[in-house]
LOVODO-211388 format. One record per residue (C-alpha): residue number from 0; x, z, y; residue in three letters. Coordinates in nm, 3 decimals. Layout:
% LOVODO-211388
<site n="NUM" px="X" pz="Z" py="Y" res="Ala"/>
...
END
This chain:
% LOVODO-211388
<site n="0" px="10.197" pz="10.989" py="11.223" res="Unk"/>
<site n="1" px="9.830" pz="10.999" py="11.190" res="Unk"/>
<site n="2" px="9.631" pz="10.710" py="11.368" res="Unk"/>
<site n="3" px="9.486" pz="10.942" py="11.647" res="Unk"/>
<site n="4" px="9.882" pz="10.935" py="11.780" res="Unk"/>
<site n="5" px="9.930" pz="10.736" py="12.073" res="Unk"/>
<site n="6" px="10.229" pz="10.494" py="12.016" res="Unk"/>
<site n="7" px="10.415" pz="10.618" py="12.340" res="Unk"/>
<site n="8" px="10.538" pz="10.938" py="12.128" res="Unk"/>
<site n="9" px="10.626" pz="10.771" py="11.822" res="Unk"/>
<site n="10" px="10.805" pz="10.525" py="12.039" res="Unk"/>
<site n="11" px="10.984" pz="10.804" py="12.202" res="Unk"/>
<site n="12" px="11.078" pz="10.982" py="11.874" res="Unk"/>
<site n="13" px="11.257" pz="10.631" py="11.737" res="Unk"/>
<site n="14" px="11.401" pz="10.623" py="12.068" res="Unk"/>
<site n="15" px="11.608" pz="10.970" py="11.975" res="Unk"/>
<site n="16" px="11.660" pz="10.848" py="11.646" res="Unk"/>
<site n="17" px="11.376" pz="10.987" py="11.453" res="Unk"/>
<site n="18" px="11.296" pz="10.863" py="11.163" res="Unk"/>
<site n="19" px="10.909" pz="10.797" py="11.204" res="Unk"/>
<site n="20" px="10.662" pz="10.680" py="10.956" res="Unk"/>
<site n="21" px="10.288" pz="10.579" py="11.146" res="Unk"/>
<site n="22" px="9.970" pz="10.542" py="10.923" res="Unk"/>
<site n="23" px="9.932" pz="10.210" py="10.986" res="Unk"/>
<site n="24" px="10.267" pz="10.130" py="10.843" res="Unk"/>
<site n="25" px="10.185" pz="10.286" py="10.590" res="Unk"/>
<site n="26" px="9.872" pz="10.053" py="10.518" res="Unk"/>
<site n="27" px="9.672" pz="10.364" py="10.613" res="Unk"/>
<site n="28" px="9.511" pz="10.310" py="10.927" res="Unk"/>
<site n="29" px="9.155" pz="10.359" py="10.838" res="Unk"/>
<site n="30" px="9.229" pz="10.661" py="10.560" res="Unk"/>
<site n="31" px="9.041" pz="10.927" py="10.565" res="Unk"/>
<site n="32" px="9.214" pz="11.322" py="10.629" res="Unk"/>
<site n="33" px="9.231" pz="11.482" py="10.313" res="Unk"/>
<site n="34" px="9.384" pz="11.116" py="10.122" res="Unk"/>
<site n="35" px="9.603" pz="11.138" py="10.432" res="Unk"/>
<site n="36" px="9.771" pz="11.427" py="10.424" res="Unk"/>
<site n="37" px="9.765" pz="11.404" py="10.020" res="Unk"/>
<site n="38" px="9.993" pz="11.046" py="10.111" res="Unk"/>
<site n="39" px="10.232" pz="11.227" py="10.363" res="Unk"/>
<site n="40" px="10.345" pz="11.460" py="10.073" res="Unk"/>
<site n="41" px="10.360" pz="11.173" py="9.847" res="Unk"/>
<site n="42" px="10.611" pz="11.021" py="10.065" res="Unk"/>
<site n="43" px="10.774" pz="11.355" py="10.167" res="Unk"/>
<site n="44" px="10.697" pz="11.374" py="10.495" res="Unk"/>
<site n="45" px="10.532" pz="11.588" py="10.781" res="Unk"/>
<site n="46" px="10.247" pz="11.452" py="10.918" res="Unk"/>
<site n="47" px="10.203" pz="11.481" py="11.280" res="Unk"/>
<site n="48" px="9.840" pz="11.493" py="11.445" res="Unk"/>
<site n="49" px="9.639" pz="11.529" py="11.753" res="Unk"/>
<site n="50" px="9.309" pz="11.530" py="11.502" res="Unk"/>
<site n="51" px="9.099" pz="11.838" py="11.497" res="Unk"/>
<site n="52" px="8.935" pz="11.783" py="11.174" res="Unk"/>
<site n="53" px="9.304" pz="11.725" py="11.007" res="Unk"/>
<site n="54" px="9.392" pz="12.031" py="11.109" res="Unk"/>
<site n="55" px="9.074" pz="12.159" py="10.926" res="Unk"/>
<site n="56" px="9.194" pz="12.055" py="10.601" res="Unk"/>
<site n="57" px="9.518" pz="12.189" py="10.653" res="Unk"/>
<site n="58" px="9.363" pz="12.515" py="10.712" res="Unk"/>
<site n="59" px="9.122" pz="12.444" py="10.414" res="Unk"/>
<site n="60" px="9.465" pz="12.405" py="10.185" res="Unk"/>
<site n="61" px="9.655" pz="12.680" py="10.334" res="Unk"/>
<site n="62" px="9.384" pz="12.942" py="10.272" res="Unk"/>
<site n="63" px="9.316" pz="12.809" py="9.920" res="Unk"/>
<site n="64" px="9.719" pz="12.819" py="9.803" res="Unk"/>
<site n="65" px="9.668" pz="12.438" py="9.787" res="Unk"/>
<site n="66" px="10.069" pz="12.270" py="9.831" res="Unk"/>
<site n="67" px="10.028" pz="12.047" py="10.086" res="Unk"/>
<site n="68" px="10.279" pz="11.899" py="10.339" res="Unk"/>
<site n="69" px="10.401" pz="12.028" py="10.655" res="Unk"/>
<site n="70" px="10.121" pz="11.979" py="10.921" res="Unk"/>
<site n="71" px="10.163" pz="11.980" py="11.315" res="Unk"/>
<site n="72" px="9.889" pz="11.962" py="11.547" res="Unk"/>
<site n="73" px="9.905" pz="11.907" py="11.932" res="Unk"/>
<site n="74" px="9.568" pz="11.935" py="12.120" res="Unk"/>
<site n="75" px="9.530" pz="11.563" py="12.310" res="Unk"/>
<site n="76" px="9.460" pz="11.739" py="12.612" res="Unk"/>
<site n="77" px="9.688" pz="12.031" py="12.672" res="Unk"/>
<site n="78" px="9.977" pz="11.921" py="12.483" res="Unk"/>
<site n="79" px="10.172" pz="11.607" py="12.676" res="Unk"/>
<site n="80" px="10.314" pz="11.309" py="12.520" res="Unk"/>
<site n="81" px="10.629" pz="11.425" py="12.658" res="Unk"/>
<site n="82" px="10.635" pz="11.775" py="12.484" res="Unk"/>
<site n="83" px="10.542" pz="11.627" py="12.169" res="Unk"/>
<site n="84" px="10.838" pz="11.415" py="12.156" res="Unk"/>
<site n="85" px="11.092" pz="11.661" py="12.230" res="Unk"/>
<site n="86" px="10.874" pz="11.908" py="12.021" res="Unk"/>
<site n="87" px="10.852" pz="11.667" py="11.724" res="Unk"/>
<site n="88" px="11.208" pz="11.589" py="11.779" res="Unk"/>
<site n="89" px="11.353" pz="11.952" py="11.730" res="Unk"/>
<site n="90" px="11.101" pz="11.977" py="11.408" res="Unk"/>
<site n="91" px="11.260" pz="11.650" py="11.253" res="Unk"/>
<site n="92" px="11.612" pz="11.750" py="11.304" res="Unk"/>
<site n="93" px="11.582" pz="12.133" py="11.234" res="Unk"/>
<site n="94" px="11.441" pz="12.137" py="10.862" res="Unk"/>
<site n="95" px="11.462" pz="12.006" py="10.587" res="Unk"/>
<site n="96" px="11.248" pz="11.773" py="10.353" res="Unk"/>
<site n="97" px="11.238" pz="12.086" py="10.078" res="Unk"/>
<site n="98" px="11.094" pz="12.294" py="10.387" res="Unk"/>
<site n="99" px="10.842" pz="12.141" py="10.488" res="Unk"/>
<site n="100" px="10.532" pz="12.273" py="10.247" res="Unk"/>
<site n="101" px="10.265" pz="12.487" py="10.318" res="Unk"/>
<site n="102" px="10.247" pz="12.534" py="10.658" res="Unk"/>
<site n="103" px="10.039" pz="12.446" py="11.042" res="Unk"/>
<site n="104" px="10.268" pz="12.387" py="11.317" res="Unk"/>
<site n="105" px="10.117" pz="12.411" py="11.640" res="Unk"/>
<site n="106" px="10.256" pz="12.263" py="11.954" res="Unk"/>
<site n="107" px="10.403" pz="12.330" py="12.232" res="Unk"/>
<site n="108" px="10.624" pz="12.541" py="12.056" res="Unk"/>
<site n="109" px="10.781" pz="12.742" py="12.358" res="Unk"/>
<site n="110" px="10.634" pz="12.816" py="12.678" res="Unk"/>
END
């Protein structure tokens, strides 16, 4: 989780038994985006924001063939707590560590 995610959804993820990972766990509360999302990979995992400029460098590194982690982006104002967690929750137990490169999720994913 990035640091611009309210606790309520990762809350609500370990709630279903998602395995969640925050920034500030991670001794990464004040990082910057790029070192970030270059620490998610480290750590396999796919970092979840509601940051407009992360999702700007994930852009960056998907036009530039850059291997990145899986990014997935929620806007903080159309996109509720609520749908991110059941969202987030169908991500996490659909793939795969191995799958998760190269690509911007965007949420909601269904109407």
């Amino acid at each position: 989780m990035d640091h611009h995610v309210p606790a309520a959804i990762t809350r609500g993820l370990r709630r279903r038994g998602v395995d969640v990972l925050t920034a500030a766990e991670d001794g990464r509360a004040d990082c910057d985006d790029a070192p970030l999302l270059d620490r998610a990979g480290e750590v396999g995992r796919v970092l979840f924001t509601r940051d407009s400029d992360l999702l700007v460098e994930a852009t960056r590194r998907l036009r530039s063939g850059e291997r990145f982690t899986t990014v997935v982006y929620a806007h903080q104002l159309e996109v509720s707590i609520g749908r991110c967690v059941t969202d987030l929750e169908v991500i996490a137990k659909a793939g795969s560590p191995e799958e998760a490169v190269r690509q911007v999720i965007y949420l909601p994913l269904g109407p």
